[in-house]
N, C-alpha and C positions, 0 to 999 in steps of 0.2 A: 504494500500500500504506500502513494503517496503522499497526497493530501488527504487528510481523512473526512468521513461527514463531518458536519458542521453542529455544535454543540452550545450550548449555554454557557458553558467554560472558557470555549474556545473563539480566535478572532484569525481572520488573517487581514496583515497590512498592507496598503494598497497609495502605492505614492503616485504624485502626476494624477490625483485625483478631481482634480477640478474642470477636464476639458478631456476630449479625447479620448485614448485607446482606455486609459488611465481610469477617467469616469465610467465607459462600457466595463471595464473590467468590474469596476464595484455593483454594477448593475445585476453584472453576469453573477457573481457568487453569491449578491443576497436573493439573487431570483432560486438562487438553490441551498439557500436557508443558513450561509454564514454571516455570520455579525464580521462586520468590518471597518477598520480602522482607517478612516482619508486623511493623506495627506500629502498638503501643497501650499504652495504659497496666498493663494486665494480663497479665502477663509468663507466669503459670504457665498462665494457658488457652492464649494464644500456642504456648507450648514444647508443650504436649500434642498443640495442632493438627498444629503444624510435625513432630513427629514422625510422626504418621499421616498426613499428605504423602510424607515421605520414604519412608517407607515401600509405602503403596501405588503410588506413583508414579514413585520414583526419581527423584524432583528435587532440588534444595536450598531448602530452608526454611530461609530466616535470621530469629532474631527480635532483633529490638529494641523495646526497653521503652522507650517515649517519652513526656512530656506535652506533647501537641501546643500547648497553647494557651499553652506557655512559649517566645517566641522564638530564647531562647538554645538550649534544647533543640534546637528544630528545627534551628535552623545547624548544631548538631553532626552530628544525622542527615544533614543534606544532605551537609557534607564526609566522613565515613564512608562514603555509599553513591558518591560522589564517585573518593574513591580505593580502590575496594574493585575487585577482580576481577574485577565482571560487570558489564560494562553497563547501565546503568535506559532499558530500552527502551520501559517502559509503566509510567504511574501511578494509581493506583485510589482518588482522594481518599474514602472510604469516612466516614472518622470524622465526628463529629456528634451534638449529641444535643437534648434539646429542652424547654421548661421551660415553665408551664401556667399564669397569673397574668394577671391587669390588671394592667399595666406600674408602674402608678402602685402597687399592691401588694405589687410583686416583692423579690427580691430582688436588688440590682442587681448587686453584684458576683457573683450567678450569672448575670444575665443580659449582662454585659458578658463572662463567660469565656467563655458561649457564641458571643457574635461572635468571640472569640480563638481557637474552635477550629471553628465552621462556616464564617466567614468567613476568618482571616487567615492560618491554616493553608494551607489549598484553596486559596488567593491564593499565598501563601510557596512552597508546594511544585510548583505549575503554575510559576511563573517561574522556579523553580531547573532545572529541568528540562529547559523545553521550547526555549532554545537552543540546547543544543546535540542535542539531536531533528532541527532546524531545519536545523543547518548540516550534518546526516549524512544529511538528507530519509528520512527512517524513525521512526517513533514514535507512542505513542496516548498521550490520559490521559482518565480518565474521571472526570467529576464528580459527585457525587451529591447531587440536590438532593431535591426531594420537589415532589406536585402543590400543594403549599402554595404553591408560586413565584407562582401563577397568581394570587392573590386576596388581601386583606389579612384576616387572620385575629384578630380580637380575643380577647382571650384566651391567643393565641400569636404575640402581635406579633411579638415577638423573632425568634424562631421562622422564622416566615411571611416575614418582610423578608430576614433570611438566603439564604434558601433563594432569594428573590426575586434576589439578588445572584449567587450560584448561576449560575442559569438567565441571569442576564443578561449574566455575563462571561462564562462558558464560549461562549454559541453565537457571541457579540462577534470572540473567540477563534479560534475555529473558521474565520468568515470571512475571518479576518485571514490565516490558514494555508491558503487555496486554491491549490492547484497545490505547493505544500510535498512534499507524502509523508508529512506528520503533519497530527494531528487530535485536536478536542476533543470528549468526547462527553459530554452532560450526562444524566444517569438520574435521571428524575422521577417512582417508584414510589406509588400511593397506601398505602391503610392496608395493613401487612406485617407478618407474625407475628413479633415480635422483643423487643426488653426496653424499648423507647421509652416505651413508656407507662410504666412502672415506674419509669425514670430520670425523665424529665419530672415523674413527680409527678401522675399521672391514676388517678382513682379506678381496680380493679379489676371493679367494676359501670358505669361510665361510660364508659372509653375506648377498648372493643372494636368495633370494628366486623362488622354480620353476617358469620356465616361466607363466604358468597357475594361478601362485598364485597373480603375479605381477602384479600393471597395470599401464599404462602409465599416466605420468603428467600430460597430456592434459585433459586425461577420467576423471581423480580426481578434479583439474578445472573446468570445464563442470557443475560437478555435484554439487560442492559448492556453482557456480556462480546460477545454476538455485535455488537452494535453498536458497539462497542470497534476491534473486529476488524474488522469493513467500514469502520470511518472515518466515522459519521452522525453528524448535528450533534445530533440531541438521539434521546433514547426514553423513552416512557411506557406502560410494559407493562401490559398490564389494559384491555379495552377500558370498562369501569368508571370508568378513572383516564382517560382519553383524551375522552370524556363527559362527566367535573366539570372538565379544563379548558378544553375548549371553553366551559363554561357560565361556569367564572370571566373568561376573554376575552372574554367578550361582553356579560354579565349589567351593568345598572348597578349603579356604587355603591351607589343609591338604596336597592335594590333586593335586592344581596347582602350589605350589611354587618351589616342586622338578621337577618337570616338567618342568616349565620354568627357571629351575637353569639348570639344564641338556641341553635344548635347547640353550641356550643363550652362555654355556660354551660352547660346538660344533662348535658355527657360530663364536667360536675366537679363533679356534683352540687349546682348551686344552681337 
């Protein structure tokens, strides 16, 4: 077993809770009866959500207001959900956002905050955790990376290397925990109808992807949450996204990097 049913005792936490994959994910586990813990930055969308859980579902919806990519914060959530009354049986590193430049262009100290909350957060929060997961042979966490892992992405270095990190500690991870009772599960959704492009900083005529190509938040949830729950070492929902990684596994450098320097230059208008 991975994750286990969901209990009275028991919570799993769920960051990047305010928008996106992050809010479908809390969706998804109180619609199958676990109480869950939000948190993000944005406290009033949070409490609103967290009430229509409670509500439709008769769970507990706890929220906390956090800036992930401040260390000291995060210890404090950690010792909070530590000594708190429910169990953290399951983790849903969610948060993450993503910033749209030539590196050399950028802005750094936004692009250094983003390592601070898709890397060292997801790092911070998976280690706080999953010992003592380990030592009760019971527990899931799910990582969310993106099919960006697969390929180096100019334009979204930052970005793209993250998400690489991602994908490469989590399934590390995973292996490490065979025969455990816990597991890491890495969700590597492609393009998702969500506010990314708007945070990132991507034109609103460039950074859509066809409707066909797209899929909604809820579908990319769904499919993390059920693979959460079986214990899978990784999932890429969309057979859309399962097709551009293959091609980034396989493709040369040579080969895909003007490719995706061309593509990425288009969706920002140059």
């Amino acid at each position: 077993m991975a994750l286990p049913p969901g209990t009275l005792d028991s919570t799993v936490l769920v960051t990047g809770a305010s928008s996106g994959i992050g809010a479908e994910l809390a969706r998804g586990l109180a619609d199958r009866s676990y109480n869950v813990v939000l948190v993000a930055r944005r406290e009033d969308r949070m409490a609103e959500l967290g009430e229509r859980l409670r509500l439709r579902h008769g769970i507990h919806a706890d929220v906390v207001a956090c800036d992930l990519g401040d260390a000291a914060a995060r210890a404090a959530l950690v010792a909070e959900l530590e000594g708190g009354e429910r169990e953290v049986v399951g983790v849903c590193n969610g948060a993450g956002f993503g910033t749209v430049a030539d590196f050399a262009e950028a802005d750094l100290a936004r692009e250094q905050a983003l390592v601070r909350v898709n890397v060292e957060a997801l790092h911070h929060l998976t280690g706080a955790f999953l010992p003592r997961m380990r030592r009760q042979g019971v527990g899931a966490i799910l990582n969310v990376a993106s099919i960006a892992a697969f390929q180096p992405l100019p334009g979204f270095a930052t970005y793209a290397a993250s998400k690489a990190f991602v994908q490469s500690f989590s399934e590390a991870v995973h292996a490490e925990l065979a025969g455990t009772g816990v597991s890491v599960t890495c969700l590597c959704p492609g393009f998702t109808r969500t506010e990314f492009g708007a945070v990132a900083g991507v034109p609103e005529d460039g950074g859509v992807a066809p409707g066909f190509l797209t899929m909604d938040a809820a579908d990319v949830a769904r499919a993390g949450i059920e693979g959460m729950v079986a214990g899978r070492r990784s999932v890429v929902p969309g057979v859309q996204n399962r097709a551009s990684v293959l091609g980034g596994r396989l493709a040369p450098r040579s080969l895909l990097l003007p490719l995706a320097r061309r593509a990425t230059a288009s969706r920002r208008g140059r």
